[in-house]
MIBARO-370340 format. One record per residue (C-alpha): residue in one letter; x, y, z; chain. Coordinates in pm, whole numbers, plus 50000, padded with zeros to 5 digits. Last residue first. Example, Ala and Ser with C-alpha at 12.3 -4.5 7.8 and 13.67 -1.06 7.14 Angstrom:
<nodes>
  type     c1     c2     c3  mol
     s  51367  49894  50714    A
     a  51230  49550  50780    A
</nodes>
This chain:
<nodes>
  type     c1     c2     c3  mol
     x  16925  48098  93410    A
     x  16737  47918  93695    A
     x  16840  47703  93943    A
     x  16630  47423  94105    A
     x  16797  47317  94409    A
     x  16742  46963  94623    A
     x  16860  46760  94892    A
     x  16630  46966  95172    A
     x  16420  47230  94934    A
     x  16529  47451  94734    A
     x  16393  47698  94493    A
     x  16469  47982  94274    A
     x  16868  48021  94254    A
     x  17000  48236  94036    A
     x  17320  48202  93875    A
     x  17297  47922  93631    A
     x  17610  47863  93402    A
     x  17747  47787  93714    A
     x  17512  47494  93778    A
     x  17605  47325  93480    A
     x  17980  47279  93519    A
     x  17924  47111  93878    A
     x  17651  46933  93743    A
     x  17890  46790  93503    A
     x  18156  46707  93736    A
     x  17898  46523  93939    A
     x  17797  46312  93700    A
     x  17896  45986  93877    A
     x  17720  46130  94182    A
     x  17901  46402  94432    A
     x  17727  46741  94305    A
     x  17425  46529  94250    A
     x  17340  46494  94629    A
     x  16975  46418  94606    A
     x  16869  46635  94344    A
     x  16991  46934  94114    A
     x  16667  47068  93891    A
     x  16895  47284  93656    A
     x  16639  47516  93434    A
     x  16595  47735  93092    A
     x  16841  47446  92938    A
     x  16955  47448  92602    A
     x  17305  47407  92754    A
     x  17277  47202  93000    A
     x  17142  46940  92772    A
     x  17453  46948  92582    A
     x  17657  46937  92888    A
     x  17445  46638  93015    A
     x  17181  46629  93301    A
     x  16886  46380  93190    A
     x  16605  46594  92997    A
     x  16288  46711  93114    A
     x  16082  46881  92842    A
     x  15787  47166  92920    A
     x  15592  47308  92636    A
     x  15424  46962  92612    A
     x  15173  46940  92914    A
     x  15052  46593  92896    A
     x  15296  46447  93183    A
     x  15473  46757  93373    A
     x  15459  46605  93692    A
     x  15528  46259  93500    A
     x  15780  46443  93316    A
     x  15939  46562  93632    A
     x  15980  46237  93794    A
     x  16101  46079  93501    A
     x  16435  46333  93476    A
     x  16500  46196  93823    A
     x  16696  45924  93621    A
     x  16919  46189  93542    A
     x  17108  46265  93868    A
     x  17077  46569  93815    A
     x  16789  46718  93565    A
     x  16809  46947  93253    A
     x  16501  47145  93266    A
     x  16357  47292  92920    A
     x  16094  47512  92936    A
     x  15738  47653  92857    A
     x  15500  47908  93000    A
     x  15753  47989  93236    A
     x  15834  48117  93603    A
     x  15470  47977  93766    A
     x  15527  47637  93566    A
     x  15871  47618  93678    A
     x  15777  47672  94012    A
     x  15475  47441  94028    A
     x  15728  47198  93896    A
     x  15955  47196  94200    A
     x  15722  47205  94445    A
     x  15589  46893  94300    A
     x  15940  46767  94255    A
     x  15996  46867  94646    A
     x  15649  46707  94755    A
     x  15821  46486  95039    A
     x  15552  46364  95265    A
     x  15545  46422  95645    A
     x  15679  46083  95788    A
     x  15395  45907  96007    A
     x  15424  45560  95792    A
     x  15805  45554  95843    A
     x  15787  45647  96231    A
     x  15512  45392  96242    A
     x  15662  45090  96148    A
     x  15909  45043  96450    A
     x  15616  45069  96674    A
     x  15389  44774  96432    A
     x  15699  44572  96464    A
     x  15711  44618  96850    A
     x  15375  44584  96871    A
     x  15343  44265  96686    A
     x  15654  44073  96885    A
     x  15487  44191  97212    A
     x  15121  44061  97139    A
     x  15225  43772  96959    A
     x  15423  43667  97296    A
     x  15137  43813  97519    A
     x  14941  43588  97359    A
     x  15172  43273  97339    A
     x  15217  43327  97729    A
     x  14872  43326  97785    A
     x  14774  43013  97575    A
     x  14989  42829  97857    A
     x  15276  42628  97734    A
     x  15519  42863  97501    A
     x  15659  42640  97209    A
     x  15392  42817  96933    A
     x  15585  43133  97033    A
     x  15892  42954  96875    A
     x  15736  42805  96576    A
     x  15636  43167  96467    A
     x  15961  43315  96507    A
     x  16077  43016  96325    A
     x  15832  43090  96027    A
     x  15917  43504  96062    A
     x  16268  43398  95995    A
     x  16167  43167  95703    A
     x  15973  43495  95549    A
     x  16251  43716  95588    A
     x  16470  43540  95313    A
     x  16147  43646  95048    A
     x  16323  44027  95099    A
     x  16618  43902  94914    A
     x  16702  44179  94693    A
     x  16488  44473  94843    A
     x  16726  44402  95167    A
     x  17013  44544  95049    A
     x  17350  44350  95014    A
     x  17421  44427  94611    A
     x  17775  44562  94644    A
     x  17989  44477  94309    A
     x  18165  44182  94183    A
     x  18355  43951  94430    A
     x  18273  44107  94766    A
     x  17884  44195  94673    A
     x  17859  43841  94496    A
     x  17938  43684  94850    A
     x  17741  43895  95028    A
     x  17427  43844  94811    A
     x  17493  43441  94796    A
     x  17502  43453  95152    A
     x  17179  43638  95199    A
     x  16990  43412  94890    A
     x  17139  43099  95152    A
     x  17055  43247  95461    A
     x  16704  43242  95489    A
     x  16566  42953  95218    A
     x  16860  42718  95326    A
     x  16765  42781  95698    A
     x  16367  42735  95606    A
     x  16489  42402  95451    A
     x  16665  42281  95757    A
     x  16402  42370  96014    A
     x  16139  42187  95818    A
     x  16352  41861  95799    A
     x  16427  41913  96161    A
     x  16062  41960  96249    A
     x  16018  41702  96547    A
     x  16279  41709  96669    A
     x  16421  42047  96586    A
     x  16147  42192  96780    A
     x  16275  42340  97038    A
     x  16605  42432  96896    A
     x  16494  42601  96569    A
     x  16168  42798  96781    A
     x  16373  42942  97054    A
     x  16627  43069  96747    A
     x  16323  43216  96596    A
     x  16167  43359  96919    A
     x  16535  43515  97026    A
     x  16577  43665  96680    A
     x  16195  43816  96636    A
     x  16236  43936  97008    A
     x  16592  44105  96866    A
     x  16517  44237  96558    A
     x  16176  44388  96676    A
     x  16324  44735  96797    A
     x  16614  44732  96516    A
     x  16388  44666  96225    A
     x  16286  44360  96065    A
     x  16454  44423  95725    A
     x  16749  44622  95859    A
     x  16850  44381  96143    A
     x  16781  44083  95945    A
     x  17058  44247  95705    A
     x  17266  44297  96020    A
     x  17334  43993  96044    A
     x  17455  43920  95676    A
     x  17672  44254  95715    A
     x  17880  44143  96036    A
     x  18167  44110  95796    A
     x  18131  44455  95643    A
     x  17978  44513  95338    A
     x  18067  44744  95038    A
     x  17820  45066  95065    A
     x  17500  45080  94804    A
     x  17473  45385  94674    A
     x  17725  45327  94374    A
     x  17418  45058  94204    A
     x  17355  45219  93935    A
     x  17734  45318  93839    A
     x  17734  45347  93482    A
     x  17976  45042  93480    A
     x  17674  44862  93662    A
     x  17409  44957  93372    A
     x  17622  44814  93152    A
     x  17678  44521  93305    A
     x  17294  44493  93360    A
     x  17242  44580  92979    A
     x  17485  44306  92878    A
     x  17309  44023  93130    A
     x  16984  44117  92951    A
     x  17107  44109  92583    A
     x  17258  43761  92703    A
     x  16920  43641  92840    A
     x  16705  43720  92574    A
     x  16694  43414  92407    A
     x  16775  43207  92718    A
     x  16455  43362  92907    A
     x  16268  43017  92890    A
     x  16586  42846  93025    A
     x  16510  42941  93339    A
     x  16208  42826  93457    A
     x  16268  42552  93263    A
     x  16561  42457  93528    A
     x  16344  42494  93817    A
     x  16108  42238  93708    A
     x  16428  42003  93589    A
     x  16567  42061  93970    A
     x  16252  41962  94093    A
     x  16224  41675  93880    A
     x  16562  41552  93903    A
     x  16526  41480  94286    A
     x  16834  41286  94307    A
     x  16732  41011  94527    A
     x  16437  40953  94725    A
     x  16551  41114  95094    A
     x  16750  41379  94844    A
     x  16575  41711  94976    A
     x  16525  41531  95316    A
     x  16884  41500  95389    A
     x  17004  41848  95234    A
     x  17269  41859  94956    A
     x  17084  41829  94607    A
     x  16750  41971  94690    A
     x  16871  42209  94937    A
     x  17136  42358  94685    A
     x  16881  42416  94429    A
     x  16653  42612  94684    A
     x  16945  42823  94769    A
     x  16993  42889  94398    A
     x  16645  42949  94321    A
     x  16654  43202  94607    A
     x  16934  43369  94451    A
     x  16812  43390  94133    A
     x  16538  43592  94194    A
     x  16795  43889  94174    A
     x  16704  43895  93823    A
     x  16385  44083  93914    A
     x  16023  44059  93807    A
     x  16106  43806  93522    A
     x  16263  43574  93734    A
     x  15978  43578  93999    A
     x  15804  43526  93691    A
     x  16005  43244  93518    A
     x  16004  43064  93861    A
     x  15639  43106  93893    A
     x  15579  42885  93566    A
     x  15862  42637  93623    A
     x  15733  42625  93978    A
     x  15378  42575  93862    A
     x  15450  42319  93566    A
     x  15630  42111  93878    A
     x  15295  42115  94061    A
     x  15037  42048  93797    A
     x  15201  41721  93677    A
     x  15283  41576  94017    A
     x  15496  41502  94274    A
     x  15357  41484  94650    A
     x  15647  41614  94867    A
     x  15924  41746  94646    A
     x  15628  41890  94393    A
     x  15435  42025  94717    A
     x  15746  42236  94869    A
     x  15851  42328  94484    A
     x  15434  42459  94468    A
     x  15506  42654  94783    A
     x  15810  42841  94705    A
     x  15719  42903  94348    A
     x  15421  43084  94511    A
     x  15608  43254  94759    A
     x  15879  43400  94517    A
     x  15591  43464  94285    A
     x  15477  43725  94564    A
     x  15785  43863  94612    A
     x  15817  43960  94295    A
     x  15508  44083  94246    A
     x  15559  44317  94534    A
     x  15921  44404  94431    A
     x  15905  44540  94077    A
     x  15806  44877  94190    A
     x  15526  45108  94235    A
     x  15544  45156  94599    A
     x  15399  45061  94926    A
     x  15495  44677  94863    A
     x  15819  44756  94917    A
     x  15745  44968  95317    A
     x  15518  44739  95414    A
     x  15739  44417  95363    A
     x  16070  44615  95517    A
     x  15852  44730  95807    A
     x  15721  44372  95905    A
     x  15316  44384  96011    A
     x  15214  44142  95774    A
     x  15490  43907  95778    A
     x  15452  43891  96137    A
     x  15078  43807  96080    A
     x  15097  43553  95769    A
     x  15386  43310  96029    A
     x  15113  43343  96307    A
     x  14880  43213  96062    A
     x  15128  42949  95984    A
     x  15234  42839  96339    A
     x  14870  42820  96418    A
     x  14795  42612  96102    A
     x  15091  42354  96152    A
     x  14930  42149  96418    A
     x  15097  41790  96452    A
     x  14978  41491  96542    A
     x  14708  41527  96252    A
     x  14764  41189  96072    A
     x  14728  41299  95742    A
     x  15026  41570  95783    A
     x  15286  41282  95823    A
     x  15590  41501  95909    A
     x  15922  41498  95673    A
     x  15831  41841  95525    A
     x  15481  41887  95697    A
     x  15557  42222  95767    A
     x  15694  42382  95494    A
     x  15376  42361  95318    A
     x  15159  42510  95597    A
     x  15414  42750  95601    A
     x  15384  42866  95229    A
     x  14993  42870  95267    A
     x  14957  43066  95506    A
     x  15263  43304  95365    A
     x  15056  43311  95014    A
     x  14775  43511  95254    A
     x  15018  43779  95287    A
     x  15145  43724  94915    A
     x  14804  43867  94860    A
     x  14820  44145  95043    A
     x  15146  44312  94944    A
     x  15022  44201  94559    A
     x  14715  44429  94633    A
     x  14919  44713  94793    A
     x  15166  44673  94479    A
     x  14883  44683  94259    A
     x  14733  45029  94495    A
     x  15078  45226  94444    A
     x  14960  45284  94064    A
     x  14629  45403  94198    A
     x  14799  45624  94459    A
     x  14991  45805  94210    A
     x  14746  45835  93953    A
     x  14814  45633  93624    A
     x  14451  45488  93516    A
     x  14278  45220  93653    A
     x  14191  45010  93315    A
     x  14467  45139  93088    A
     x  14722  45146  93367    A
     x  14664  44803  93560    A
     x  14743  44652  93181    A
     x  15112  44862  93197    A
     x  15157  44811  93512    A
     x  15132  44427  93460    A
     x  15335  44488  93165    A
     x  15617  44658  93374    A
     x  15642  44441  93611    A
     x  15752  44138  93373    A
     x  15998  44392  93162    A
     x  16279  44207  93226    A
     x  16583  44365  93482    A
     x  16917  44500  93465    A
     x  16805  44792  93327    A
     x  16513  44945  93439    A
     x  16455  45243  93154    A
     x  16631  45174  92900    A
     x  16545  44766  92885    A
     x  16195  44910  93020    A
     x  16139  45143  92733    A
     x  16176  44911  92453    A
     x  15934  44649  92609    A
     x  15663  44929  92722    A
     x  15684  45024  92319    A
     x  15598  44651  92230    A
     x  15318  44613  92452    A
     x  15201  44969  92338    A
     x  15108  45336  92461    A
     x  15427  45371  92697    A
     x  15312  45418  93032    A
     x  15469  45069  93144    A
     x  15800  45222  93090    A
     x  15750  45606  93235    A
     x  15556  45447  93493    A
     x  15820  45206  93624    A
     x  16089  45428  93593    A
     x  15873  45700  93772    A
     x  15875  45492  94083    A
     x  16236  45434  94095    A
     x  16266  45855  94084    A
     x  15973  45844  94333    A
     x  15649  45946  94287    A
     x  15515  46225  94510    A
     x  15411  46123  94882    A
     x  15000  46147  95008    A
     x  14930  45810  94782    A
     x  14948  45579  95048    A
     x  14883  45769  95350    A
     x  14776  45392  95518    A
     x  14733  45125  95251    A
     x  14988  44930  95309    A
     x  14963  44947  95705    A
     x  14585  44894  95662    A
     x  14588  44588  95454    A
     x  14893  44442  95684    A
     x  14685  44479  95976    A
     x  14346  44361  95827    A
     x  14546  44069  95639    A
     x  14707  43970  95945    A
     x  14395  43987  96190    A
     x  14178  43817  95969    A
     x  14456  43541  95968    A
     x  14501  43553  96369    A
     x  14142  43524  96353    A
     x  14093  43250  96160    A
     x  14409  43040  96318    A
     x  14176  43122  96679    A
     x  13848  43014  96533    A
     x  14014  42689  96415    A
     x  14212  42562  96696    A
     x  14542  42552  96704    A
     x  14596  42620  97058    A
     x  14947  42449  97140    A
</nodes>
């Protein structure tokens, strides 16, 4: 295996160039998203206390963690599009590096690292560049969402838990707790992993090898118990917001759902080289790594299970956005498996293959022209009216158009109701709102209108 040090430096230059410039390519040439505006709407809000009261409205089902950090990025950096994009970019990059680390963790789980008879830096800087250059990691931490500093945490929390098992200590079981409450903070859907990781602690070989490791579990547990004054407003705003039908977009699975999740998160061209390199890499070098191979099996499927089995019992939640940290064991096996090819060639062309394929399956997404239909939208409005009122379907868009229209207060964007409809000088109808939960509003609402102004694919704006 070539592990030497000026090739691990350059496979980690190489990662964080790559993923830097993938991240950062076209960032801020598409309009905010509906999600997107969410998250400035909330962390726009002029205080600490205001951004608090606005996220429980405005991101339901989820604490306000993100939000602040916006929130801070915002009064120093400003609210642009691509500036807000740019913390997620940053985060993206960061929890490249965190990958490194992560693996080099995971990889001395029941190996004597002080003895060197192993090399677990190659296999982690190979780990940092398939990360890197993974479509479903590009594509999240390209936008100003939750999900980049939740993943992030997710790898932190990771590591430390890897070092309090292994070493104990003080300082290492305060970080979990510590990065468990953030990754908890950034997205309930945390859980999951925390969960997995629970189970390996208390049912794998290695994670009981001194007993019942109650100080893991204990370090997990504050995590969590931290949130316990707020946690039952929380879990009533998600069921809420889940009787309102948030989450109707995302189909029921299907049996061969947890495979194809890997599918969707790597990408159909690379799924299969990253699948044959990762199951290369369990067999080979279960061995010598079986306590390794174990936990990164707990860490993939176990937040992927959990997912599918919550999505049959309660509502569909399978998406990749809620487990994306499960990728990073699969890109840790890919790893070990090119590290099992003899001659330095072969592991080249191996990187080389499993990188270009990712980077090809990347591109189509980073080449798309930009949407600009709320732009469009609001350049219309402004060009028809001096002032007005636009009643917006489905009504989370509503923040789109107030960001558009941010600082300009003769124009109001309101969520689509009757009553809205009503005082209405426009109907912005987007992204199939006819056949939403409010459809039979819209439906009722666009009549009233009977010109139409714009359109764009998805999209109308009607005026009275």
């Amino acid at each position: 295996m070539d592990s030497s040090r000026p090739v691990v430096v350059v496979l980690l230059l190489a990662a964080v160039a790559a993923g830097a410039m993938l991240r950062l390519w076209h960032l801020g040439a598409s309009e905010l998203s509906p999600d997107e505006a969410a998250s400035w709407a909330a962390a726009a809000a002029p205080t600490v206390a205001g951004v608090l009261a606005r996220s429980a409205v405005l991101n339901p089902g989820k604490l306000a963690a993100y939000d602040l950090v916006l929130h801070g990025w915002i009064q120093v950096f400003g609210d642009g599009t691509l500036t807000m994009r740019l913390l997620s970019t940053l985060l993206g990059v960061v929890a490249i590096m965190l990958v490194y680390w992560v693996a080099r963790e995971l990889l001395t789980l029941g190996v004597d690292f002080e003895s060197g008879d192993l090399s677990i830096d190659y296999p982690a800087a190979l780990s940092a560049l398939l990360f890197a250059v993974t479509l479903a990691m590009i594509r999240y931490t390209r936008e100003a969402r939750m999900y980049p500093l939740m993943i992030a945490a997710q790898l932190a929390q990771t590591g430390f838990l890897l070092r309090a098992h292994r070493r104990g200590g003080l300082a290492s079981c305060a970080a979990v707790s510590l990065f468990t409450a953030l990754s908890f903070a950034a997205n309930f859907t945390a859980v999951f992993l925390i969960a997995a990781q629970s189970l390996w602690l208390l049912l794998s070989k290695e994670g009981r090898r001194c007993g019942l490791p109650w100080r893991p579990l204990a370090a997990l547990a504050a995590g969590g118990i931290v949130f316990l004054p707020v946690l039952a407003s929380a879990v009533q705003n998600s069921v809420h917001t889940l009787n309102e039908g948030a989450l109707n977009w995302i189909s029921p699975p299907s049996w061969w759902g947890l495979f194809s999740f890997f599918n969707r998160a790597a990408g159909t061209l690379p799924f299969p080289v990253l699948l044959l390199l990762a199951v290369w890499g369990a067999i080979s070098q279960w061995r010598v790594r079986s306590a390794a191979i174990v936990f990164a099996l707990f860490w993939m499927w176990g937040p992927v299970l959990l997912l599918y089995l919550v999505s049959l019992a309660i509502t569909p939640m399978l998406v990749e956005r809620y487990a994306l940290s499960s990728l990073v064991p699969f890109m840790i096996l890919a790893a070990l498996g090119i590290c099992e090819f003899v001659s330095s060639g072969a592991r080249t062309a191996a990187v080389a293959i499993a990188v270009a394929v990712s980077i090809a399956h990347a591109a189509p997404f980073l080449r798309k022209p930009p949407s600009l239909q709320w732009t469009h939208a609001a350049q219309r409005i402004e060009a028809s009216s001096p002032r007005a009122v636009i009643a917006v379907a489905p009504g989370y868009g509503a923040n789109v158009l107030r960001y558009y229209f941010s600082g300009k207060r003769e124009y109001a964007a309101l969520p689509l109701t009757l009553n809205a409809c009503a005082g209405s000088d426009f109907l912005f109808l987007w992204d199939h709102a006819l056949s939403g939960p409010s459809g039979k509003d819209a439906h009722e609402c666009s009549a009233a209108f009977k010109r139409t102004v714009f359109s764009e694919k998805d999209v109308n704006l009607l005026a009275r």
